[in-house]
Biopython code that builds the backbone (N, CA, C, O; Angstrom):
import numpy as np
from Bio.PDB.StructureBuilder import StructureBuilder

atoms = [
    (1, "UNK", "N", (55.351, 6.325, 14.083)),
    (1, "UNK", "CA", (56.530, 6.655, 13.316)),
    (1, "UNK", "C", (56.131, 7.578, 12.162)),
    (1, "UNK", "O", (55.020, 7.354, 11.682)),
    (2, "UNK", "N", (57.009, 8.806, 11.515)),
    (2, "UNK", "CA", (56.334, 9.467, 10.963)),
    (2, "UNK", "C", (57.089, 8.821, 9.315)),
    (2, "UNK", "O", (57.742, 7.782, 9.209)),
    (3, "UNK", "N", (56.803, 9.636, 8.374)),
    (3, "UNK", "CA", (57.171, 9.399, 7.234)),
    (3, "UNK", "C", (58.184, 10.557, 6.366)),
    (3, "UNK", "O", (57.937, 11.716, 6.034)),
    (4, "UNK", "N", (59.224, 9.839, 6.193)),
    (4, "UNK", "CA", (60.660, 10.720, 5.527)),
    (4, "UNK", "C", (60.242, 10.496, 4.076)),
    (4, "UNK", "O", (60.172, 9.438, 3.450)),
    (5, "UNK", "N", (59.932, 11.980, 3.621)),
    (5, "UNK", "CA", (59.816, 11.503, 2.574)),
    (5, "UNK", "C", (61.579, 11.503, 1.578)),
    (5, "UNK", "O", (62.722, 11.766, 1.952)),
    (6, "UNK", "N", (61.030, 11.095, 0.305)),
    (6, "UNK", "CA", (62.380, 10.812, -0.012)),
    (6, "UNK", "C", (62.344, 11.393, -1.235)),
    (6, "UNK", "O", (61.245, 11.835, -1.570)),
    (7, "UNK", "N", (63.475, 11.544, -2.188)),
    (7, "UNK", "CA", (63.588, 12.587, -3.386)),
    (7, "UNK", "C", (62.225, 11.621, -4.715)),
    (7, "UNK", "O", (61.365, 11.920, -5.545)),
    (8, "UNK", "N", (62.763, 10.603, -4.204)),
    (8, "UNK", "CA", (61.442, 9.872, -4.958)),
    (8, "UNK", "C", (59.943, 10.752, -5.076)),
    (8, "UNK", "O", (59.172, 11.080, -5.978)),
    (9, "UNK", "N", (60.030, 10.894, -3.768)),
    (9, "UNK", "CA", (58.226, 11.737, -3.336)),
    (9, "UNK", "C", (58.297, 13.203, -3.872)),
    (9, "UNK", "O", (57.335, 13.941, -3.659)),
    (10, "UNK", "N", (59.356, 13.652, -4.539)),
    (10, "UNK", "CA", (59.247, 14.630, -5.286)),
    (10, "UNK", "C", (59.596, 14.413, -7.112)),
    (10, "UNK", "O", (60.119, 15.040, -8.033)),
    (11, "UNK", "N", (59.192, 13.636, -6.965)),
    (11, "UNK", "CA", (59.775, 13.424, -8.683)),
    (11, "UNK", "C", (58.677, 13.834, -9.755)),
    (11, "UNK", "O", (59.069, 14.151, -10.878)),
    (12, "UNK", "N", (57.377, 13.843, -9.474)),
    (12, "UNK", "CA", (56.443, 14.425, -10.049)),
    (12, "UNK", "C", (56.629, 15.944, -10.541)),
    (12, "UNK", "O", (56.424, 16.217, -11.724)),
    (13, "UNK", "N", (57.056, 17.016, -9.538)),
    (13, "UNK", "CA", (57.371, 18.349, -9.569)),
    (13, "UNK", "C", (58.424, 18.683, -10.532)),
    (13, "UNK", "O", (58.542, 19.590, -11.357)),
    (14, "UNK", "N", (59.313, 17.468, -10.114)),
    (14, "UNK", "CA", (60.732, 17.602, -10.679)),
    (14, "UNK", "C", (60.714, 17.386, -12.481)),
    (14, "UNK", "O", (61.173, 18.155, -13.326)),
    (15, "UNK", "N", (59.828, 15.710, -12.734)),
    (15, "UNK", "CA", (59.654, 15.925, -14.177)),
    (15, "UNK", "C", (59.053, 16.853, -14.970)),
    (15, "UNK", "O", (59.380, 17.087, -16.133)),
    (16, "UNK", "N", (58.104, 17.434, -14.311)),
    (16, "UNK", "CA", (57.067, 18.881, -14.457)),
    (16, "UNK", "C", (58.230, 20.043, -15.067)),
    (16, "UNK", "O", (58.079, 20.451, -16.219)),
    (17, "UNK", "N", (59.305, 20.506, -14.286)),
    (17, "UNK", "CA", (60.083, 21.222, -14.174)),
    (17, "UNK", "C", (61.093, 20.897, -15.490)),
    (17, "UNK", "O", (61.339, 21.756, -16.337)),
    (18, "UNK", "N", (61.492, 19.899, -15.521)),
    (18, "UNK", "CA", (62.545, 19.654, -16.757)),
    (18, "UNK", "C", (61.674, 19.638, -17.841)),
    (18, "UNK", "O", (62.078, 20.193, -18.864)),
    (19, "UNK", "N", (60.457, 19.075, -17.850)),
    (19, "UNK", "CA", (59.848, 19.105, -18.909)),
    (19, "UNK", "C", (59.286, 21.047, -19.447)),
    (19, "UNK", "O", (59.443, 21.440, -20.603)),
    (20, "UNK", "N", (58.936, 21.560, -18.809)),
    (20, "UNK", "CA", (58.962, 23.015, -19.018)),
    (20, "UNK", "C", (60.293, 23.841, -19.617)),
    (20, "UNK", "O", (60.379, 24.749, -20.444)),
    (21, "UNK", "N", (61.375, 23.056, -18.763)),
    (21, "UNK", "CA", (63.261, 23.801, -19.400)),
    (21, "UNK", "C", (62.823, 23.359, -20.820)),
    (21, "UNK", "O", (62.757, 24.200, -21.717)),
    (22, "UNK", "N", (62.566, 22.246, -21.010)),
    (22, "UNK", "CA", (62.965, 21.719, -22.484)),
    (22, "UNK", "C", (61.742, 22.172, -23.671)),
    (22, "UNK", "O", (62.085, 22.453, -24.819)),
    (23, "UNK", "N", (60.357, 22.201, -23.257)),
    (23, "UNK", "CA", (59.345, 22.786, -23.767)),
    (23, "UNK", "C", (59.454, 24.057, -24.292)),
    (23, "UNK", "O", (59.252, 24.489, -25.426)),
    (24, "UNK", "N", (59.932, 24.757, -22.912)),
    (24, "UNK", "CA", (60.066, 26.254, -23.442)),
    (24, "UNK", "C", (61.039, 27.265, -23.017)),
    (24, "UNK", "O", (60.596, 28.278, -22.475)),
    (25, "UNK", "N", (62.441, 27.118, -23.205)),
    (25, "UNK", "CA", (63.365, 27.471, -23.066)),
    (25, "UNK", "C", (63.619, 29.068, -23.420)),
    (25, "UNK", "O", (64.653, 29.714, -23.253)),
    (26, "UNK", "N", (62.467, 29.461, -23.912)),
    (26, "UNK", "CA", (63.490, 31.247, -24.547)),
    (26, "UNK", "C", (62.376, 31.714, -23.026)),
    (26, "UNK", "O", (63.022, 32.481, -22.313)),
    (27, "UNK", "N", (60.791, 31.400, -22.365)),
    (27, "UNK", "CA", (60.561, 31.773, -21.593)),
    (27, "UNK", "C", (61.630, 32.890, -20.750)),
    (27, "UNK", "O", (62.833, 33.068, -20.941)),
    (28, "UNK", "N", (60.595, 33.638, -19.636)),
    (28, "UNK", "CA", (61.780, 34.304, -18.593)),
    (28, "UNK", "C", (61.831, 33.386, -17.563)),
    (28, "UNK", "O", (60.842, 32.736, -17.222)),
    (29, "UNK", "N", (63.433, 33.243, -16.800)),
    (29, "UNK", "CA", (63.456, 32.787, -15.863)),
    (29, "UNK", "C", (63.217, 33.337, -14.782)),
    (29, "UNK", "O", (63.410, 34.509, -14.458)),
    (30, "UNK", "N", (62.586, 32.089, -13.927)),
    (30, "UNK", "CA", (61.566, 32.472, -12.199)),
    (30, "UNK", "C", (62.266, 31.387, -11.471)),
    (30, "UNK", "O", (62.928, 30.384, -11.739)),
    (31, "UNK", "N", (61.868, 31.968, -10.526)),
    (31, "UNK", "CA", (62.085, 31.323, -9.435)),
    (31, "UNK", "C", (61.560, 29.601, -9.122)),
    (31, "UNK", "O", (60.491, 29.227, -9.602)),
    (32, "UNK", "N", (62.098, 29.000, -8.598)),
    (32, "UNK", "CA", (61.355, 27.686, -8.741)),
    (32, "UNK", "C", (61.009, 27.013, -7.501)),
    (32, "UNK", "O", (62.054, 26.458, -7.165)),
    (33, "UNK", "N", (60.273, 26.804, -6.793)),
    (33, "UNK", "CA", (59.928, 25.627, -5.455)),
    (33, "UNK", "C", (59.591, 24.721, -5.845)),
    (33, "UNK", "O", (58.905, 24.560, -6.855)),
    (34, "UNK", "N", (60.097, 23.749, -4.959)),
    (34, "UNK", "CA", (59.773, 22.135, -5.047)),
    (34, "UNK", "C", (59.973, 22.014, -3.818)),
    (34, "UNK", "O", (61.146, 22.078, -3.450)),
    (35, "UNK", "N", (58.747, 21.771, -2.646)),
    (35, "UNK", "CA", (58.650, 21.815, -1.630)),
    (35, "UNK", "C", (58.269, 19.886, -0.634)),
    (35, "UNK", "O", (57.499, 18.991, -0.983)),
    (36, "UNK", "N", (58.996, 19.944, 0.316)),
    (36, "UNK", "CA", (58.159, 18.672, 0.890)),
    (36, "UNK", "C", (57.120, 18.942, 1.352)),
    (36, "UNK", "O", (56.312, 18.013, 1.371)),
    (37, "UNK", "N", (56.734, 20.074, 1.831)),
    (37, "UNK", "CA", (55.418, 20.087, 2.192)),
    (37, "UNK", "C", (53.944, 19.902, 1.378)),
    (37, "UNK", "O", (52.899, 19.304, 1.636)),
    (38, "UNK", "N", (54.307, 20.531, 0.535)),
    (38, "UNK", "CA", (53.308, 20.284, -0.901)),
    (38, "UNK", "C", (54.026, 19.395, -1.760)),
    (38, "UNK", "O", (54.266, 19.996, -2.807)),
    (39, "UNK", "N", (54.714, 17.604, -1.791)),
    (39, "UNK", "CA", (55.741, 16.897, -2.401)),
    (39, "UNK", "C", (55.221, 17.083, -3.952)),
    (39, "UNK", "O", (56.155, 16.939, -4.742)),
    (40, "UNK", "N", (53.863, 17.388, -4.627)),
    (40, "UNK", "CA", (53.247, 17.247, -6.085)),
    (40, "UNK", "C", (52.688, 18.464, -6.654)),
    (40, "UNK", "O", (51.765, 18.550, -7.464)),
    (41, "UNK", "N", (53.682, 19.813, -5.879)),
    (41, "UNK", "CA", (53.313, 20.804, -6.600)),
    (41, "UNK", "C", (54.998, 21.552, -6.967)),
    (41, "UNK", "O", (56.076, 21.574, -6.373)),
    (42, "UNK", "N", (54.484, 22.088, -8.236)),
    (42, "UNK", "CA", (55.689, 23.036, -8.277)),
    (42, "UNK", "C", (55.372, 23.995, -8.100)),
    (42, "UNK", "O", (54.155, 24.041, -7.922)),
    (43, "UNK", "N", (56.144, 25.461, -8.009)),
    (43, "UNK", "CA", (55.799, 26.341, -8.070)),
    (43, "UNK", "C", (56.445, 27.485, -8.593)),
    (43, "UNK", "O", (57.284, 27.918, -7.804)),
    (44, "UNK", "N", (56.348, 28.155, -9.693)),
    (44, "UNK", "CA", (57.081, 29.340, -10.215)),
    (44, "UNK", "C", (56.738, 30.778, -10.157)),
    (44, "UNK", "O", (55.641, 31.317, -10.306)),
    (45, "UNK", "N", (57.757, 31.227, -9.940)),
    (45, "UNK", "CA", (57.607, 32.688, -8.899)),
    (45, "UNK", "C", (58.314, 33.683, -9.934)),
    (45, "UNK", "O", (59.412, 33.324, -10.361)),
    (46, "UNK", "N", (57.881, 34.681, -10.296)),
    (46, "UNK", "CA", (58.674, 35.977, -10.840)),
    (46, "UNK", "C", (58.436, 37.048, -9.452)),
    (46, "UNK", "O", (57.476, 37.081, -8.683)),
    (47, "UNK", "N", (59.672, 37.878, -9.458)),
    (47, "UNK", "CA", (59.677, 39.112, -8.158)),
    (47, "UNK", "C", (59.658, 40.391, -9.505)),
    (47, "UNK", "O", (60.346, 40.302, -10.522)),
    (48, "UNK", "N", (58.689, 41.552, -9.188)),
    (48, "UNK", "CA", (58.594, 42.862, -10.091)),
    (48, "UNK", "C", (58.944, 42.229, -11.496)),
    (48, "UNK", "O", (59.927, 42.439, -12.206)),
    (49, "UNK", "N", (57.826, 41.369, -11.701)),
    (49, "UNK", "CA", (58.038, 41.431, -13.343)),
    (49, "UNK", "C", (56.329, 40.300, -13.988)),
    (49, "UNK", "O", (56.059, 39.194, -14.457)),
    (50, "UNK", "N", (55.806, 41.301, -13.652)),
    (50, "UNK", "CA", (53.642, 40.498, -14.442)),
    (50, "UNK", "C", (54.512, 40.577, -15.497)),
    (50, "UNK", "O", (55.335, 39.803, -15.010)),
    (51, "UNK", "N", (55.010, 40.891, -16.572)),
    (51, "UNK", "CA", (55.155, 40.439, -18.039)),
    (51, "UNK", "C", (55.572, 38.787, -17.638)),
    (51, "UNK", "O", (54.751, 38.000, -18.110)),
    (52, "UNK", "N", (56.648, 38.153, -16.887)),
    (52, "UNK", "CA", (57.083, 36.759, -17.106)),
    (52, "UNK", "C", (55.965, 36.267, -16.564)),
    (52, "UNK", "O", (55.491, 35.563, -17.456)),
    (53, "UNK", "N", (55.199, 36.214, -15.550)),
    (53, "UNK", "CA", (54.231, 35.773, -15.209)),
    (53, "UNK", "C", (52.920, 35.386, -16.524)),
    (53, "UNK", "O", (52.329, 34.324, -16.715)),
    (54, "UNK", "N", (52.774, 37.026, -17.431)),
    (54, "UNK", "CA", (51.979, 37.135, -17.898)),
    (54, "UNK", "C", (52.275, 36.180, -19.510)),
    (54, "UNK", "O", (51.275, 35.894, -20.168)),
    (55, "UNK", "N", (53.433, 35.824, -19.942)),
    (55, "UNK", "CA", (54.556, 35.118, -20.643)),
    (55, "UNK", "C", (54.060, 33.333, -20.343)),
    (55, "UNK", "O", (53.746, 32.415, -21.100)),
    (56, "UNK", "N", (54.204, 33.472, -18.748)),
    (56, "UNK", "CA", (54.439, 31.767, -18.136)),
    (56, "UNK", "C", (52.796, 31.291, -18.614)),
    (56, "UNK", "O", (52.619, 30.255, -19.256)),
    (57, "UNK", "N", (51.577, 32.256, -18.180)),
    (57, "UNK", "CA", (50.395, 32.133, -18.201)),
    (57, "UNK", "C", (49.974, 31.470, -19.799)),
    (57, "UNK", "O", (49.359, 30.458, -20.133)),
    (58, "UNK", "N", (50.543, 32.427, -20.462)),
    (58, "UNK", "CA", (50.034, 32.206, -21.853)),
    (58, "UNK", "C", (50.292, 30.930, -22.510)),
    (58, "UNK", "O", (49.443, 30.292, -23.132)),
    (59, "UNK", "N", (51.478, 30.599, -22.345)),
    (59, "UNK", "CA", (52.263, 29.311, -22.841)),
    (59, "UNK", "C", (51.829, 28.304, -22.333)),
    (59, "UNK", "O", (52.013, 27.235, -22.915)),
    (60, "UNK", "N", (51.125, 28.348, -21.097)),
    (60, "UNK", "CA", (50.607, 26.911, -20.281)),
    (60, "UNK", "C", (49.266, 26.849, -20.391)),
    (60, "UNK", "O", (48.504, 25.988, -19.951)),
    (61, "UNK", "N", (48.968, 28.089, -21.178)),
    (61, "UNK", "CA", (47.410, 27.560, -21.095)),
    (61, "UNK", "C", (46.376, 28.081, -20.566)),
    (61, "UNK", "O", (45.230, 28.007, -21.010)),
    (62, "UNK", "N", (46.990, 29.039, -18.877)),
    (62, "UNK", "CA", (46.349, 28.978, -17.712)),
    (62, "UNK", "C", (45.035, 30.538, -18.270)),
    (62, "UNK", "O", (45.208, 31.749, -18.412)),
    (63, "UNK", "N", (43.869, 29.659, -18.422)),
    (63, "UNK", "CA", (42.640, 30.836, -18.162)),
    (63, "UNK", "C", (42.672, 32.334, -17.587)),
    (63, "UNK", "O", (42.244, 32.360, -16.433)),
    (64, "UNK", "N", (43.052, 33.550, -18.065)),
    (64, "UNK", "CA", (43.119, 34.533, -17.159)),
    (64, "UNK", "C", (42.186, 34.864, -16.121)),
    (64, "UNK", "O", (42.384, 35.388, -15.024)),
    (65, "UNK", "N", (40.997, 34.412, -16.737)),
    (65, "UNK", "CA", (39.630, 34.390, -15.194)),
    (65, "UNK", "C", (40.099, 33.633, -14.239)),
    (65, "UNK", "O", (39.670, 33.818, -13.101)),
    (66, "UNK", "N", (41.098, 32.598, -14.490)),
    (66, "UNK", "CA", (41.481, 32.212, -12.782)),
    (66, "UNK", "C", (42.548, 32.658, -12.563)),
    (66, "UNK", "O", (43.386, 31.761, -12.474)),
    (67, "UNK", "N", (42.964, 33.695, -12.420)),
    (67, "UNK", "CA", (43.950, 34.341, -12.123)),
    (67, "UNK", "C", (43.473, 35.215, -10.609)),
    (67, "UNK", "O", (42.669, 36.141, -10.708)),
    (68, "UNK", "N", (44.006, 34.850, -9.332)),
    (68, "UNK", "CA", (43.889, 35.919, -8.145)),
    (68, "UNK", "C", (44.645, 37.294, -8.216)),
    (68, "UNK", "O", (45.710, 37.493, -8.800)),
    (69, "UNK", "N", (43.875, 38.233, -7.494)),
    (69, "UNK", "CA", (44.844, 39.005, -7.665)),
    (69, "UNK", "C", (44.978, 39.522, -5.777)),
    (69, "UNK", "O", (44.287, 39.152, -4.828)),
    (70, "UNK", "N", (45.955, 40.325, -5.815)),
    (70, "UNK", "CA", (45.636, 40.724, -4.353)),
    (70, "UNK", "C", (46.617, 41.106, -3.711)),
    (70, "UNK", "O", (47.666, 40.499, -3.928)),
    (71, "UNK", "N", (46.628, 42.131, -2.794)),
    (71, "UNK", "CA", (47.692, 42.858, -2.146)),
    (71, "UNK", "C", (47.986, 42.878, -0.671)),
    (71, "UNK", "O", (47.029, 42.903, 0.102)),
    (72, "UNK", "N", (49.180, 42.870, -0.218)),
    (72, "UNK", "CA", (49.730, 42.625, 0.857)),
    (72, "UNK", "C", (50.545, 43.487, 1.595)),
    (72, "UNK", "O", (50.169, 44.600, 1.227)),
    (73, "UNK", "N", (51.405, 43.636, 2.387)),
    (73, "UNK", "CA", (52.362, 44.335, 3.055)),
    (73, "UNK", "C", (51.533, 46.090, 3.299)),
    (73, "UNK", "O", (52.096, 47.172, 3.135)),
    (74, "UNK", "N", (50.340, 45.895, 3.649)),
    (74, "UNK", "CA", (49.955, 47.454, 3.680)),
    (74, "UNK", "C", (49.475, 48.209, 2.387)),
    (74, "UNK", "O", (49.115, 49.383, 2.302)),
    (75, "UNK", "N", (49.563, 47.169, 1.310)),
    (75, "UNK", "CA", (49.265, 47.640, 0.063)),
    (75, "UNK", "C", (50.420, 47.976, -0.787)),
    (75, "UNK", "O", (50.418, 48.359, -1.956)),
    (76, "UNK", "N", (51.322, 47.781, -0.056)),
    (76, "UNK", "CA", (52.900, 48.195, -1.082)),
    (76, "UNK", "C", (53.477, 47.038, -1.755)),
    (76, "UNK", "O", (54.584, 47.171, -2.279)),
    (77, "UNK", "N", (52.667, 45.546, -1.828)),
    (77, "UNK", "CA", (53.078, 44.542, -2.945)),
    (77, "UNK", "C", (51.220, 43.969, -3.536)),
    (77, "UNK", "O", (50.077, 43.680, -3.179)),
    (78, "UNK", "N", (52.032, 44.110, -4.506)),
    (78, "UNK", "CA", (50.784, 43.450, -5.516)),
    (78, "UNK", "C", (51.177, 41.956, -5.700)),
    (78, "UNK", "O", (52.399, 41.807, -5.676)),
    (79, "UNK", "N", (50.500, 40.863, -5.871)),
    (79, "UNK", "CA", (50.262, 39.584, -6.194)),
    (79, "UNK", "C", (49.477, 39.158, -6.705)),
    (79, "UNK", "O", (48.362, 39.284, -6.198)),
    (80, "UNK", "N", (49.642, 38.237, -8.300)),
    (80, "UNK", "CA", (49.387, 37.593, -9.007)),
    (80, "UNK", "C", (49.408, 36.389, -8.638)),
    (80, "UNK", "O", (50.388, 35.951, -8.035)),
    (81, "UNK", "N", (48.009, 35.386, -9.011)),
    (81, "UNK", "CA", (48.511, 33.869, -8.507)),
    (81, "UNK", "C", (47.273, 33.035, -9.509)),
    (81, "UNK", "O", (46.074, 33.299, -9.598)),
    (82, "UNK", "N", (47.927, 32.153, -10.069)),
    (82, "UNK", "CA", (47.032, 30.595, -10.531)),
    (82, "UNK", "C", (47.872, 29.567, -10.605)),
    (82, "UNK", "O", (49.066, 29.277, -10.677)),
    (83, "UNK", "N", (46.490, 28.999, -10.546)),
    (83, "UNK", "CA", (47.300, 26.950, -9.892)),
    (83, "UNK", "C", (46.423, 26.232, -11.478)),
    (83, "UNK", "O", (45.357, 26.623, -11.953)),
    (84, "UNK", "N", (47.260, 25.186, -11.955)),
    (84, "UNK", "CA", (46.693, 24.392, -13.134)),
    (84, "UNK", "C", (46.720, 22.828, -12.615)),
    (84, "UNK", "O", (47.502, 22.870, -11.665)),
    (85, "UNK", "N", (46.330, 21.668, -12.737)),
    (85, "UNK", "CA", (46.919, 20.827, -12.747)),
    (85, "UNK", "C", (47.394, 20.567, -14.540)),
    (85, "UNK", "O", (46.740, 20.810, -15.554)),
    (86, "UNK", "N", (48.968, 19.907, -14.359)),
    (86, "UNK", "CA", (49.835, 20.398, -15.607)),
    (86, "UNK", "C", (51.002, 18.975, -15.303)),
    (86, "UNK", "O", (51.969, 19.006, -14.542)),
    (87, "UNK", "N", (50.543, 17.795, -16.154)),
    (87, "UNK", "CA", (51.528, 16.838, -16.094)),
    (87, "UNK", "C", (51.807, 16.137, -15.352)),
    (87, "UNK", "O", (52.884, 15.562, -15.194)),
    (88, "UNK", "N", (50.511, 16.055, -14.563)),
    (88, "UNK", "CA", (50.086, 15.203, -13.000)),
    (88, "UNK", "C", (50.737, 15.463, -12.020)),
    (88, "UNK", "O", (51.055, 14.573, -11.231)),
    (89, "UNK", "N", (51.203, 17.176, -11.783)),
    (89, "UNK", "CA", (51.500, 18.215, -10.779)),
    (89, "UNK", "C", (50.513, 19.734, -10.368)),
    (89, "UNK", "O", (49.556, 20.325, -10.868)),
    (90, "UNK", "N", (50.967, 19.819, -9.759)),
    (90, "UNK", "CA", (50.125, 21.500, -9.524)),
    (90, "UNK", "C", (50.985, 21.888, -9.496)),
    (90, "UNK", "O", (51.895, 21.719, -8.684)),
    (91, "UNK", "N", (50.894, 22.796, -10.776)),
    (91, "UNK", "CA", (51.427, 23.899, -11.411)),
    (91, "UNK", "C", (51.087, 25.395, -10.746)),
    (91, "UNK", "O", (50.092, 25.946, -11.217)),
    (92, "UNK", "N", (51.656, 25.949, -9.928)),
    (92, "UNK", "CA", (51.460, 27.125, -9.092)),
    (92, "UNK", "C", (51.977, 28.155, -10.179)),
    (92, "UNK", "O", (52.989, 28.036, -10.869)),
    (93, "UNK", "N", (51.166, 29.072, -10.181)),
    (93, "UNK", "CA", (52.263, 30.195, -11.112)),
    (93, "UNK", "C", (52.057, 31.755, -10.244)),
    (93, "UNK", "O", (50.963, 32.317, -10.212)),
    (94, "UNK", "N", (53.434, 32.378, -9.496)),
    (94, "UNK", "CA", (53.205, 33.362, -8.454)),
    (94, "UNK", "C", (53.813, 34.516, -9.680)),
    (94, "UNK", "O", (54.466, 34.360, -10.712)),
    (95, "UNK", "N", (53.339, 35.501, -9.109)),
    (95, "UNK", "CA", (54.364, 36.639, -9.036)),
    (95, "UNK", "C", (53.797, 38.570, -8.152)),
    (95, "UNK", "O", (52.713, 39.149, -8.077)),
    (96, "UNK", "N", (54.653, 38.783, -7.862)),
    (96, "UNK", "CA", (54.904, 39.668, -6.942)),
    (96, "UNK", "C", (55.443, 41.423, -7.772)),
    (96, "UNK", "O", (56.305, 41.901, -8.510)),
    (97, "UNK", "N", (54.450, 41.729, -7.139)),
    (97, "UNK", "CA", (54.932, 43.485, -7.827)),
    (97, "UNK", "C", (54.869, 44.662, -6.804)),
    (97, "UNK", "O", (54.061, 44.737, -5.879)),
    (98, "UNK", "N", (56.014, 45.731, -7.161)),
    (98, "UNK", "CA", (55.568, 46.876, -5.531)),
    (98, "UNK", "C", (54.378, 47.450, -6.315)),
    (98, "UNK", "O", (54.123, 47.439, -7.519)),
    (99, "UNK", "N", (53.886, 47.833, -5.509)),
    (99, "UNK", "CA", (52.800, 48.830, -5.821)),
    (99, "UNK", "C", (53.173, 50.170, -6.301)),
    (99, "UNK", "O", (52.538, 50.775, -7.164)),
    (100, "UNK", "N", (54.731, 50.823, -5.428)),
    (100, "UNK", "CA", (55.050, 51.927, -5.812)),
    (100, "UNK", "C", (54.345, 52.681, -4.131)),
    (100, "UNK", "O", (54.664, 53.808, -3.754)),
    (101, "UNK", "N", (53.801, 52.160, -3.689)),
    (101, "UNK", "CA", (52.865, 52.914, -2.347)),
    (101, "UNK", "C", (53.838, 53.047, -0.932)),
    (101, "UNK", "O", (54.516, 52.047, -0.699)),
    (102, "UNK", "N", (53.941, 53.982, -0.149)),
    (102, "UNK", "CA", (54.853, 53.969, 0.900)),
    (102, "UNK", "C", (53.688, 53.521, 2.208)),
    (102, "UNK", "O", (52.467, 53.458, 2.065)),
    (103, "UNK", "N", (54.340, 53.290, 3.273)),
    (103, "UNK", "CA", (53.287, 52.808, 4.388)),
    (103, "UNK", "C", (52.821, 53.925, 4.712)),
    (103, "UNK", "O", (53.259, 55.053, 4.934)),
    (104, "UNK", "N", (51.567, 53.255, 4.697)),
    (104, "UNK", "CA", (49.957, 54.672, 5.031)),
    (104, "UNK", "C", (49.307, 54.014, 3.593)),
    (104, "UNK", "O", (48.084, 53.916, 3.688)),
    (105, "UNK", "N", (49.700, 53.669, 2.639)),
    (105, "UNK", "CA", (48.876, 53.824, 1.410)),
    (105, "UNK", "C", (49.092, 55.104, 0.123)),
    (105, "UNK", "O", (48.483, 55.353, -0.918)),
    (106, "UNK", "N", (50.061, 55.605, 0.692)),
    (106, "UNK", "CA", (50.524, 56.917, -0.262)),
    (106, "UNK", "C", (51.323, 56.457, -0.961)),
    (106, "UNK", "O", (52.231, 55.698, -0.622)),
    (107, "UNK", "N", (50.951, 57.086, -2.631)),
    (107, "UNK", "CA", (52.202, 57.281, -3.554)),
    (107, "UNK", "C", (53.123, 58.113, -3.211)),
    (107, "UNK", "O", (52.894, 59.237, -2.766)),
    (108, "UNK", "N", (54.485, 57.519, -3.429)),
    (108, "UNK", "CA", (56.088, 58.691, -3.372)),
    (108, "UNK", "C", (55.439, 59.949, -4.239)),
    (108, "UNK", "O", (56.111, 60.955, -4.466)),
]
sb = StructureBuilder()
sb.init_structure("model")
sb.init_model(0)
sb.init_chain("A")
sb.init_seg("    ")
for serial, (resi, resn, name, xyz) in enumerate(atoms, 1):
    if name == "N":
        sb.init_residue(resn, " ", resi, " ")
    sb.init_atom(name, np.array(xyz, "f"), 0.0, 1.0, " ", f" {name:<3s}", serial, name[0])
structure = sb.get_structure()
C-alpha cells in the first residue's frame, strides 16, 4: 500500500513560507513551490529578475560561494540556484534569466 501524503506532510514548507511573508514583507515577490514530491522543501523562484533573487539571498543569509550558476535551453537562459536549510526546511532559492542569445549561441 503506498502512502497519501496529507497537507499535514507539508506543513514544514508551509510554516517556512508564512514565516518569510511576515519576516520580510517589502522583499520582491517570487514564485513559490511547495511540492509533494520534495514534502520539506520550499522553493522560491524569480523569472528575468537576479536583483530579487540577489535581494532573497541577502536577507536569508545564503553564502554567495554557494550559489550555482548555469545555463540551459542552448544557452539562451541563465540560472541561478542555492539551497539553505532555513527553519527545519530546505530553502531552495531559483531564478532564471534570458541570456539575450538566439539559437546557435548568437547575440540579436
Amino acid at each position: 500500500m503506498s502512502h497519501h501524503l496529507t497537507m499535514a506532510d507539508l506543513a514544514t514548507p508551509l510554516r517556512l513560507l508564512r514565516l518569510l511573508a511576515v519576516d520580510h514583507p517589502d522583499l520582491p515577490a517570487v514564485n513559490v513551490d511547495v511540492s509533494t514530491i520534495f514534502p520539506n522543501q520550499l522553493e522560491l523562484v524569480s523569472h528575468d529578475d537576479f536583483h530579487a533573487f540577489e535581494a532573497w539571498r541577502s536577507a536569508l543569509g545564503i553564502q554567495p560561494e554557494t550559489i550555482t550558476y548555469a545555463e540551459q535551453s542552448g544557452g539562451r537562459t541563465r540560472l541561478l540556484r542555492a539551497a539553505v536549510d532555513y527553519a527545519g526546511a530546505r530553502l531552495c532559492l531559483v531564478a532564471y534569466s534570458s541570456t539575450h542569445r538566439q539559437a546557435g549561441g548568437e547575440a540579436p
